[in-house]
N, C-alpha and C positions, 0 to 999 in steps of 0.2 A: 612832236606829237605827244598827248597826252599816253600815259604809261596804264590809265585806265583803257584804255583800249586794246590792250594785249589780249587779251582773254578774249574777245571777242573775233580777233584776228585770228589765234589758233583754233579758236573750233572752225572757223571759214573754212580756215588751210586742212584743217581737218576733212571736216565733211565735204570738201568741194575735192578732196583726194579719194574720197569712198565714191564719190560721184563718179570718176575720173576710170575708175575699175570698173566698176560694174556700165560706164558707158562705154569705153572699149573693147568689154567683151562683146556687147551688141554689137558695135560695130565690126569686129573681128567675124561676127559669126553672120552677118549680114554679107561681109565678102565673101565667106567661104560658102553660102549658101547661093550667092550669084553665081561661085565658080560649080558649083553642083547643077544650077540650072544653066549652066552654061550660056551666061547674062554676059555682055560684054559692060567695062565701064560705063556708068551713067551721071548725070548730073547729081542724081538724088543721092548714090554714093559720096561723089566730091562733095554734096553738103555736109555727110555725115562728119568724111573725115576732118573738113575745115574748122564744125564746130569741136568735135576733138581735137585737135590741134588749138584753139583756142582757149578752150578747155585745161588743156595742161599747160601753158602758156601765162594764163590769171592763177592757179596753184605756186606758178613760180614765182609769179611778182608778189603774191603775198607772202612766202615764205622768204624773199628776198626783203621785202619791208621789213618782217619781223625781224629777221638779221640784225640788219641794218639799224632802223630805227630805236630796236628796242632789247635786243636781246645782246647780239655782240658777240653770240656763239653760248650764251650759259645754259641756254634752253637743248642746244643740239645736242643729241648722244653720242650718235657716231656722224664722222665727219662724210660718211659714204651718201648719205641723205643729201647731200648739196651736187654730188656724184649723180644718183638718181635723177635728181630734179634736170642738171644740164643733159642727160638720154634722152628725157623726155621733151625737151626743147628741140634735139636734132631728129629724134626716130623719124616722125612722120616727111619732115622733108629729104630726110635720106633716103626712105623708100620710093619718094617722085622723083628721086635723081635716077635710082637706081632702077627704076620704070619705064624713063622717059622712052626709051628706045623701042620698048616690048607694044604688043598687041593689045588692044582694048580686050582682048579674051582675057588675057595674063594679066592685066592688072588689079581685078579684085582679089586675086592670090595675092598677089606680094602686100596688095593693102591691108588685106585680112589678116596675113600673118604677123606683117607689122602693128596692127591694131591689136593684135594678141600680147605680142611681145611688150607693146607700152603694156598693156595692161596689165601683166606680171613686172614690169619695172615700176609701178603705182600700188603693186602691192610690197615691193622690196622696197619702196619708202617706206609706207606705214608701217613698217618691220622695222626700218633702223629709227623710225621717229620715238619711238614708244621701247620703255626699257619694260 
């Protein structure tokens, strides 16, 4: 891959990491607001969290390309940034494991708070990306 493409590749990973926060806080505060209306799970939640999920998922492959293809580690600050990015690869499917059992009442709680939780793990990247 040409090396001119760098730059265009970190502001993706960038901006699509800014995206990644402020779209799980939505979606965090979208569950806790079903569990306030006492909403049981819905479809339109699972879309929410799926494109979250995918969401953080394209953050990862791009900052694995970058790695990889181009950078090789000289770009990264602290090594916990690689840390973050695998959390946010597992969070969401750990909370549908950790679901599977519970009530459609109880699951916009545990998703919400999970949706939370990536959320401040998407802010602990952009923390260790940037010196």
């Amino acid at each position: 891959m040409p090396s001119e493409l760098l730059a265009p590749l970190v502001n993706a990973h960038r901006q699509l990491a800014t995206t990644g926060v402020l779209y799980m806080a939505a979606a965090g505060a979208w569950g806790l607001l079903m569990v306030w209306q006492k909403r049981p799970m819905d479809a339109n939640y699972r879309g929410i969290l799926i494109i979250g999920y995918v969401l953080g998922d394209l953050i990862g492959l791009l900052g694995a390309a970058i790695y990889v293809f181009y950078d090789g580690g000289t770009l990264l600050h602290d090594p916990l940034h690689i840390l973050y990015g695998l959390i946010t690869a597992v969070g969401l499917p750990m909370a549908a494991i950790w679901s599977q059992n519970r009530s459609d009442q109880q699951k916009p709680l545990i998703y919400g708070l999970a949706a939370l939780f990536m959320m401040g793990i998407f802010i602990r990247g952009i923390m260790t990306a940037t010196r």
